[in-house]
N, C-alpha and C positions, 0 to 999 in steps of 0.2 A: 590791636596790632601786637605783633608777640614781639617781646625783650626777649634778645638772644645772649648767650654767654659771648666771656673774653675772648674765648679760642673763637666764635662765630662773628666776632666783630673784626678780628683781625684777618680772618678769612675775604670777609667783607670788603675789605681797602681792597684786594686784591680784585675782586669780582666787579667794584665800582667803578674802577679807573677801569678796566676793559668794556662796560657798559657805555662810558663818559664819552671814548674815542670810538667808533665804529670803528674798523677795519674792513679793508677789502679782504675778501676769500683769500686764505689760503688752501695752498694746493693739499688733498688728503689723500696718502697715497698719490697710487698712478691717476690720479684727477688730473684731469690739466683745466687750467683756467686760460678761455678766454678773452684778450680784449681790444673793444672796436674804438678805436679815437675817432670821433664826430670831427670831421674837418669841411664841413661847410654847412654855414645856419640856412642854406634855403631847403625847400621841403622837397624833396625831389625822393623816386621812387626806385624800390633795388632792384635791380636789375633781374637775379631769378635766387629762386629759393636753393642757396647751394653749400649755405655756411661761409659765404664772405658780405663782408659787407661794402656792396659797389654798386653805384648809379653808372647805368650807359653802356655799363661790360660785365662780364661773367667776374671777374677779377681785376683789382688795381685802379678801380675806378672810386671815385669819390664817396666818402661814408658820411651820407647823412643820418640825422636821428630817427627817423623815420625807415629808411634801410638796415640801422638797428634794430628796431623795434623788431622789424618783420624777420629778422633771421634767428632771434630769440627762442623758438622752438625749435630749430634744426641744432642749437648748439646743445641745449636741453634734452636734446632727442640724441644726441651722441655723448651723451652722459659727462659732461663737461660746465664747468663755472663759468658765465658769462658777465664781464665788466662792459659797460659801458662807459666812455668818461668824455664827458661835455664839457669843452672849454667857455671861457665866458662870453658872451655872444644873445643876442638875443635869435630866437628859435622862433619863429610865426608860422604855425600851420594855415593851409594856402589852398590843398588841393579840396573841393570841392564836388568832382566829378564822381558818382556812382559809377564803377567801373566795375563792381562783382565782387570785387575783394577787399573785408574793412580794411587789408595791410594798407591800403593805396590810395584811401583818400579820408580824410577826416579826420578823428580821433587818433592817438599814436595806440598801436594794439599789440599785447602780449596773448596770440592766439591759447586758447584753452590745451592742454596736455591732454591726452590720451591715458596717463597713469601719475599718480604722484613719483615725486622724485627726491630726493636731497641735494640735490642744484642746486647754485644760488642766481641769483640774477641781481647784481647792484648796477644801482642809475649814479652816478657823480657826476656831479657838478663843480664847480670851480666858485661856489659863495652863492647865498641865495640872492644878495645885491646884484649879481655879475652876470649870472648866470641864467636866464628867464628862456622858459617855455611856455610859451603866449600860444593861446587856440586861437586868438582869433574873432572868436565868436563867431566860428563858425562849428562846433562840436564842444564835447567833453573834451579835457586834455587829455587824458589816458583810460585805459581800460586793460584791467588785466584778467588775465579769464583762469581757468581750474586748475591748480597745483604747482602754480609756482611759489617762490621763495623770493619775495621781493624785498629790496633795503632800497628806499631814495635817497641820497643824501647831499646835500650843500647848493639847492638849487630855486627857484622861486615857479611857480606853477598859476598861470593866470587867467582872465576870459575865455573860462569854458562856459559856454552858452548853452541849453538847452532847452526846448519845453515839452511836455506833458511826459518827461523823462528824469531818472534820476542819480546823482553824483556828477553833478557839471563839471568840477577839476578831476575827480578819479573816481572810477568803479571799478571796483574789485569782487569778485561772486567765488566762491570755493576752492580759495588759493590755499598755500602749505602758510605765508605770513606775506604781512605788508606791515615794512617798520620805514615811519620817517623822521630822519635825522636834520635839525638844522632847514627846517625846509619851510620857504612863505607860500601859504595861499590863500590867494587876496582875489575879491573881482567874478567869482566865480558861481554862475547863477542859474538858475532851475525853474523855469517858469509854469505858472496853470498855466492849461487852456480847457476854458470850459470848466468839466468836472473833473478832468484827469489833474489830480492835485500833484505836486512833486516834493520831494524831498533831499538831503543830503548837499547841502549848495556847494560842497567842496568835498567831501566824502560821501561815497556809500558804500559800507561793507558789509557783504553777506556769508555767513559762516567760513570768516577767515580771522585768526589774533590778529590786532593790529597797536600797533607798540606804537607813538608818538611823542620823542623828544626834541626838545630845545628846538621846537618849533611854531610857526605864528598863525591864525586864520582871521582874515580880517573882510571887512564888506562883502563876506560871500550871500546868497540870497537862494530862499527856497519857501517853497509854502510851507512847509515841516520841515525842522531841522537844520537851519540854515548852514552851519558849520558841517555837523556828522551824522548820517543816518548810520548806527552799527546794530548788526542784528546778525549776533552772534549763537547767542541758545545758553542754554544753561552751562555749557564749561568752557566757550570761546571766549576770551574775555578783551578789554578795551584798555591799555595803560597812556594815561598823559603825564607827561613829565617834563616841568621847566617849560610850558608853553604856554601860548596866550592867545584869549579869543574876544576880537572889541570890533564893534561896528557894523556885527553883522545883523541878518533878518529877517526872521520869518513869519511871516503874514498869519501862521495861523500857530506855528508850534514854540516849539524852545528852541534855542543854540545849539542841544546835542543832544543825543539820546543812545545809550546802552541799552540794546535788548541783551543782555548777556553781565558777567562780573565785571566788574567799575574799580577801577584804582586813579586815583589822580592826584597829584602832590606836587608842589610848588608850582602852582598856573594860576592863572586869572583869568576870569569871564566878565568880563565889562565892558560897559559903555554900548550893550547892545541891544537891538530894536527889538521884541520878540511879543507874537501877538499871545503865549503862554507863560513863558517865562526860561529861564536860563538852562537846567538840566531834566532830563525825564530819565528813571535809572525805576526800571522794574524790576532788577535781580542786585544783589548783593551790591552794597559799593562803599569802598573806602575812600576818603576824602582829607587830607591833611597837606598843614601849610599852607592854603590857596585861598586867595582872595576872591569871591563871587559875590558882586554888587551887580542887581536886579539895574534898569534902567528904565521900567516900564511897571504896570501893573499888576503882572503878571507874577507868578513863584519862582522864589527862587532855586529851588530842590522839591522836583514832584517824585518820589519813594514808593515801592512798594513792595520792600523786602529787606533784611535788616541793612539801616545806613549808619555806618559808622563815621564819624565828625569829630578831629582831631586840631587842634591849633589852626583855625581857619576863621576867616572875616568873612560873614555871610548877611549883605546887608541890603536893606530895600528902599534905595534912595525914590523922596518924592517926585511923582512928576510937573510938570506945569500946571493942574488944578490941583495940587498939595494930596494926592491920592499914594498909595503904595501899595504894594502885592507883598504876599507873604513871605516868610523864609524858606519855610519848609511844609508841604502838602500832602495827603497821601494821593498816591495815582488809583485810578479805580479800573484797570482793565483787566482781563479774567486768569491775568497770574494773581492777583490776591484772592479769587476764590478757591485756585487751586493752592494754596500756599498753607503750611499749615499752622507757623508762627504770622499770626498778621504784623502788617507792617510797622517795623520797629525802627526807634531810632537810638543808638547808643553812641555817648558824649564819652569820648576820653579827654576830654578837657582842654583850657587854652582856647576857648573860643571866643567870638565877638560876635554876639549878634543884636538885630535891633529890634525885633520882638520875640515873644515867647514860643514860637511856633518849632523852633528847632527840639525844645525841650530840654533848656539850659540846666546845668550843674553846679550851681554858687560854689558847692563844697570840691567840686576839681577846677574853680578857676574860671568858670564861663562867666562871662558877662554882659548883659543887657543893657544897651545904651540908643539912645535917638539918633539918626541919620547925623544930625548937626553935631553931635559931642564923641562921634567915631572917631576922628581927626585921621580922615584918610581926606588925599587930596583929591579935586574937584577933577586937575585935567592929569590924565598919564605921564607918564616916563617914558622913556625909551631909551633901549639899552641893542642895539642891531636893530635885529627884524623883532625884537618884543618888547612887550609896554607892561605898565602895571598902573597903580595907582600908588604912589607914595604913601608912606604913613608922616603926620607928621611930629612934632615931638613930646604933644600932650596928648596924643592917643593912646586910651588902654591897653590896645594892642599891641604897646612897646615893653618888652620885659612881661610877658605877660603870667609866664607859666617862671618857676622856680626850678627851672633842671636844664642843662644843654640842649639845645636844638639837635631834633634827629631827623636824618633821611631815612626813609624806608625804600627799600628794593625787592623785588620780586624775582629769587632766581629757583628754579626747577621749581616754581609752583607756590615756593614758601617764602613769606616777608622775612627781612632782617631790618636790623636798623641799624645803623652808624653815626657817631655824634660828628654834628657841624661846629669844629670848635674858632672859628674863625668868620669876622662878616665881609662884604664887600669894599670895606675897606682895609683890609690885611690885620683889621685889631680883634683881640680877643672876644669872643662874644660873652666869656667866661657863665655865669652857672645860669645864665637871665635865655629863656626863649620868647622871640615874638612872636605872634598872632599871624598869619595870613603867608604871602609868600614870601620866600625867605633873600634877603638878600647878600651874594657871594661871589668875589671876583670869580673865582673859578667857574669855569663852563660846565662844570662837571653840573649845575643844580642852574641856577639863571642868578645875572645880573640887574635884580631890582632894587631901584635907588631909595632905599628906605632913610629912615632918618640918620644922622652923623652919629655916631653913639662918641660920647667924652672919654 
């Protein structure tokens, strides 16, 4: 990770705190922004494609989310910023009728563009406790099709059902971005049949960035991938931040997988079922601050392209026959033939792991310890909609590194860091960093309930 100067730090506060708060669209220029207030949770159909949003009439008729959904490219297509904002309520799609057009039954649909745009399209919510869009189980939740600019924010996405198909909560195929802010997705499942395997239990994205903060995935289910299928390519990349993934499943793969660049910092992967193991990252990936404790046999980090490992608890707790999977693996599919450094892994130090597989660094501070003497706790925290695993107060991984805690961000392409000089209890963290994910009242990073410090 690159150290950046004074002037780039202080630049920094500036670009963090606009990253920390989403904002709705502003207007640029003659842009006018759009927006449709959703005033009734049932699922009812818009009336015609005209640029308002009304069940029953051409105009002034009732705005559901679903009549939102469907006039999202006419507003796009008149060159205009389109909000949506969903008050809290629960949302239960209902219609089931194949009637010719995906607007009108099933899934909620963001039809594919004709051309990319600099539109934006943000979803708001009103809390992801408050605010839930339930499929059902009878579709995916959403689906957003070529070139748009999506932001979800503050809302909970749930029983999307599917089988021998993939991304139960949302599919996304060659949009401009899909960033989610504050957002739970829980419940959301991908079933085989037969031989048609699935993946993505709550995500699937195909050559679009997808940005993911201070947000949760929890029990979603897929034969591959149970949390995220992302299949980016070589410069579309994948950032998690501040978020958390426990409980979920897949029968045959890992919790998430990057086909594309990998950033992930301050999250946790735990407590999940996975018939491989937790991450699969075949192109480039950065990793710091985050706790990812295995729960099964399976690897913890299968690599196969340089993986960089920064102040992170990476541990492979035993199962019920006293058995464990490894930390870290290489992947063998035909990017390492084509590759031309093989697959590396480079410690910048601060870590914790419980065997040697990561390629620990005694002299920057890594540390090798057994599942039992990690002193991270057994059951999670919870702090909203995210969980971690505490540390507790004879864990290595307190104080572990000798210099301030940093955040790292990613803006115009390039990391910076910024020191976290404060924990989640408003006290000085002063020169001591811990191990795994980092815990701070501020929203800006997550609230995980680490130990008390004196």
């Amino acid at each position: 990770m690159k150290t950046t100067t004074i002037i780039n730090r202080i630049l920094l506060c500036f670009i963090v705190a606009a990253m920390t708060f989403p904002v709705l669209p502003v207007d640029a220029g003659n842009v006018e922004t759009v927006t449709f207030v959703v005033n009734t949770t049932e699922d009812l159909v818009d009336d015609m494609l005209n640029g308002e949003c009304s069940v029953g009439v051409p105009s002034g008729g009732p705005c559901s989310l679903r009549a939102a959904f469907a006039e999202a490219s006419n507003i796009m297509q008149m060159n205009q910023n389109l909000i949506i904002q969903i008050p809290e309520g629960v949302y239960k799609l209902t219609l089931t009728e194949d009637t010719g057009s995906d607007r009108q039954f099933g899934d909620l649909d963001l039809v594919s563009l004709n051309a990319p745009t600099e539109r934006t399209v943000t979803i708001q919510g009103a809390g992801a406790l408050n605010t839930i869009i339930n499929a059902n189980d009878i579709d995916r939740a959403i689906q957003i099709g070529a070139y748009y600019n999506v932001t979800i924010n503050d809302l909970r996405i749930t029983r999307g059902e599917l089988h021998a198909a993939n991304g139960a909560g949302i599919l996304v195929e060659n949009a401009g971005k899909l960033e989610l802010n504050r957002v739970k997705m829980d419940t959301n499942r991908a079933h085989k049949v037969g031989n048609n395997s699935t993946s993505g239990g709550a995500i699937s994205a195909f050559a679009t960035p997808l940005t993911i903060r201070n947000s949760s995935f929890d029990n979603n289910w897929a034969d591959y991938y149970s949390a995220i299928k992302f299949f980016g390519g070589e410069n579309v990349p994948l950032k998690i931040i501040a978020s958390s993934f426990r409980f979920n499943k897949a029968h045959n793969g890992y919790t998430l997988t990057s086909v594309g660049p990998f950033f992930m910092v301050n999250s946790s992967i735990i407590s999940n079922d996975e018939g491989s193991g937790s991450l699969a990252l075949p192109y480039e990936a950065h990793i710091q601050n985050s706790t990812i404790v295995n729960n099964s046999k399976g690897v913890n980090i299968g690599y196969s392209d340089k993986l960089y490992l920064r102040n992170s608890i990476i541990l492979s707790r035993p199962d019920s026959n006293g058995e464990t999977g490894e930390n870290c693996e290489v992947l063998l599919p035909a990017k390492v033939a084509n590759n031309d450094d093989f697959p590396v892994i480079i410690t910048e130090g601060g870590n914790v792991f419980s065997d040697n597989t990561c390629v620990p660094d005694t002299d920057l501070r890594d540390i090798v310890v057994p599942w039992e003497e990690a002193g991270v706790a057994e059951i999670p925290a919870y702090q909203g909609i995210l969980s971690a695993l505490p540390l507790l107060p004879h864990s290595p991984a307190v104080n572990r590194r000798f210099e301030p805690c940093l955040e790292t961000v990613i803006f115009w392409g390039v990391p910076f860091e910024v020191p976290l000089m404060i924990d989640q209890f408003d006290r000085l963290r002063g020169m001591f960093c811990d191990a795994g994910a980092l815990g701070l009242k501020n929203k800006t990073y997550i609230f995980y309930p680490l130990i008390e410090r004196e």
